[in-house]
C-alpha positions as CSV (number, residue, x, y, z in Angstrom):
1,X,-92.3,-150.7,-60.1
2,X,-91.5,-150.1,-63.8
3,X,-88.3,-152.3,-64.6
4,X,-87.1,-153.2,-68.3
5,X,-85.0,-153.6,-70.5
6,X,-84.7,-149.4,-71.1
7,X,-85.5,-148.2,-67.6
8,X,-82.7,-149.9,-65.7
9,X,-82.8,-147.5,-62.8
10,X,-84.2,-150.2,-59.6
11,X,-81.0,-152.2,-60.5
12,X,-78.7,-149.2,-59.3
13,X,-79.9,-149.1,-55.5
14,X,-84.0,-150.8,-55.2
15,X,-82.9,-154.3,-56.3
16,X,-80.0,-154.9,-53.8
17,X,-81.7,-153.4,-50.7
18,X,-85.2,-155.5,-52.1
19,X,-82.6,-158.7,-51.9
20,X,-80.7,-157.7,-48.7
21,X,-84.4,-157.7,-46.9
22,X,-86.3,-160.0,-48.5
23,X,-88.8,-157.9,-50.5
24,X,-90.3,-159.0,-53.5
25,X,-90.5,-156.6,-56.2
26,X,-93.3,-156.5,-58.7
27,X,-92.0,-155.7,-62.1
28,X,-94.9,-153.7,-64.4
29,X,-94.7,-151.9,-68.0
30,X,-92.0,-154.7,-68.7
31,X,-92.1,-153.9,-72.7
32,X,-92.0,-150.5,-72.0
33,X,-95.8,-149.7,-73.1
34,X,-95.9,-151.9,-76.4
35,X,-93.0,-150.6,-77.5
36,X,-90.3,-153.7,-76.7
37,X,-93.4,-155.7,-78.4
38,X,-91.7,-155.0,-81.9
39,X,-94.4,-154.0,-83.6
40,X,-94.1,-150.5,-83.2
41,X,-93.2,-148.0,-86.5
42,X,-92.8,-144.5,-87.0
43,X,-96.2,-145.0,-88.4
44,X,-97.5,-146.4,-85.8
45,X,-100.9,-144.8,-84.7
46,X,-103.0,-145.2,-81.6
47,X,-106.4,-145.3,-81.7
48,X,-108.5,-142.2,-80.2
49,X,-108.5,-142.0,-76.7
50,X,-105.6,-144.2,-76.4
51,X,-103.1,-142.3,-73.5
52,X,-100.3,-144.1,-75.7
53,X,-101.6,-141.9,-78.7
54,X,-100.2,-139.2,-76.0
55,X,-96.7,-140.8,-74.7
56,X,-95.8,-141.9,-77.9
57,X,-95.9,-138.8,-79.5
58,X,-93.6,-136.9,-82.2
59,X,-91.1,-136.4,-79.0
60,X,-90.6,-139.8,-78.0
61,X,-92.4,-142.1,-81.0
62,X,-88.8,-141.9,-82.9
63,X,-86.4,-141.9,-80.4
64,X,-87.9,-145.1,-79.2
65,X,-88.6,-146.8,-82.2
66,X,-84.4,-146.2,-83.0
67,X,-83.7,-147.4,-79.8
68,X,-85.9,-150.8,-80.4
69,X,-84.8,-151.5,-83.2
70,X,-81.2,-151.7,-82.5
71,X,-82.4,-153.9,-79.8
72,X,-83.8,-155.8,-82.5
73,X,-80.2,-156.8,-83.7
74,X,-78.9,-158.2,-80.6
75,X,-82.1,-160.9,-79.8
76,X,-80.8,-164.5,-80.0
77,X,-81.9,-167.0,-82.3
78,X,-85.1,-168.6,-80.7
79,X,-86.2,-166.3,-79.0
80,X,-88.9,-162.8,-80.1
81,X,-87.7,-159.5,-78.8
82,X,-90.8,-160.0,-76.3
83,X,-89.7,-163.1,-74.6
84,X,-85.7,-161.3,-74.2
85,X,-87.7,-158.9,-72.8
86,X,-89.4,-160.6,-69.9
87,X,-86.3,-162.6,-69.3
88,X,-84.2,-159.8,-69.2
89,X,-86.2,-158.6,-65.6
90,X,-86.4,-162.4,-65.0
91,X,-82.3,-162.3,-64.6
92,X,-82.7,-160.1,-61.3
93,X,-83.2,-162.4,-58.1
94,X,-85.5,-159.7,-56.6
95,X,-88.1,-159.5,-59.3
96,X,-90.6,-161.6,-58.2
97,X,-93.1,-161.3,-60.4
98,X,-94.4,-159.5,-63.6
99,X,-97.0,-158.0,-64.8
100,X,-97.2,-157.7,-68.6
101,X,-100.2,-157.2,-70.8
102,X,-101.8,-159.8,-73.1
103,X,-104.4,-158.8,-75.8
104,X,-103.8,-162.6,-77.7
105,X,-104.2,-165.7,-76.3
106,X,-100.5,-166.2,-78.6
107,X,-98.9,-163.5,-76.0
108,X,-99.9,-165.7,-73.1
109,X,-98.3,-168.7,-74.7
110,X,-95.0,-166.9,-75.7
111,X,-95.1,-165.3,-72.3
112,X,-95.6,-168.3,-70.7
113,X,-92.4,-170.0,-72.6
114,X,-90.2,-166.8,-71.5
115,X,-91.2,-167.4,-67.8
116,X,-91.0,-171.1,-67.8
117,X,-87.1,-170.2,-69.6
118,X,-86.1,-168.2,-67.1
119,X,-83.2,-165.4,-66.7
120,X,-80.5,-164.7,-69.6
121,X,-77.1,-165.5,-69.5
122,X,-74.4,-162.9,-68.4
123,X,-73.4,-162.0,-71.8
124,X,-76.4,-160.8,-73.3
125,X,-77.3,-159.4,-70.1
126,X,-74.1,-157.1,-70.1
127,X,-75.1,-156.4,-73.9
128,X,-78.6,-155.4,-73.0
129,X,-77.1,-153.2,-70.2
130,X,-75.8,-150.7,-72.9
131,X,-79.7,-149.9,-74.3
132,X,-80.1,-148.8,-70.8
133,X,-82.5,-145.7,-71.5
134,X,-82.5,-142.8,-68.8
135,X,-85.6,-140.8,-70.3
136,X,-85.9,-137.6,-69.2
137,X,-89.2,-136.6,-67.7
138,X,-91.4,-134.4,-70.1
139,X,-94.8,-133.7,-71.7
140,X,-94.6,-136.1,-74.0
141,X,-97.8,-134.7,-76.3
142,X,-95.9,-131.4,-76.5
């Protein structure tokens, strides 16, 4: 299921029944399609044929470009914005596993530090609860 740092919504019910009966969940798009990857700008342009040319379009390109970057301001010393990332869903007992993408062999090395590092302590984890991102569903090339 899609779990991260924006789209909170499995810890509300999914996570405590997945706990309760002993299901693993299966995090995926766990930085939020490139976008809690850091490198994103309001200029940022995908190339043609891309579907994120298409979701991260006028409507939801600067919305979630403010909403990173205030994120931005709250990563720990030592860590990248990627790594808090994949720790934040490592913090939840019924995540299992993740799947994240990796176009550098330097994303499988950070990746593999944030996994090996585990969850994050309660305090930044009740600061990253308030960038909790309820996106309403809509045509995003509109």
């Amino acid at each position: 299921m899609i779990h991260n740092i924006f789209d909170q919504a499995p810890e509300d019910k999914l996570f405590p029944v997945c706990e309760e009966l002993n299901i693993g969940v299966i995090a995926r798009v766990p930085l939020d399609e490139g976008s809690l990857g850091g490198k994103m700008t309001l200029q940022t342009k995908f190339p043609e044929g891309d579907w994120r040319a298409m979701y991260f379009g006028p409507k939801n390109l600067p919305p979630t470009i403010e909403r990173v970057e205030k994120l931005k301001t709250v990563v720990p010393a030592g860590l990248t914005l990627p790594q808090m990332a994949l720790r934040y869903i490592l913090s939840f007992p019924a995540v299992s596993t993740i799947i994240v993408g990796m176009r550098k062999p330097e994303h499988v090395r950070q990746n593999i530090v944030a996994g090996d590092a585990g969850g994050l302590d309660a305090d930044l984890l009740s600061t990253l609860k308030k960038h909790r991102w309820d996106r309403k569903p809509e045509p995003w090339a509109d």
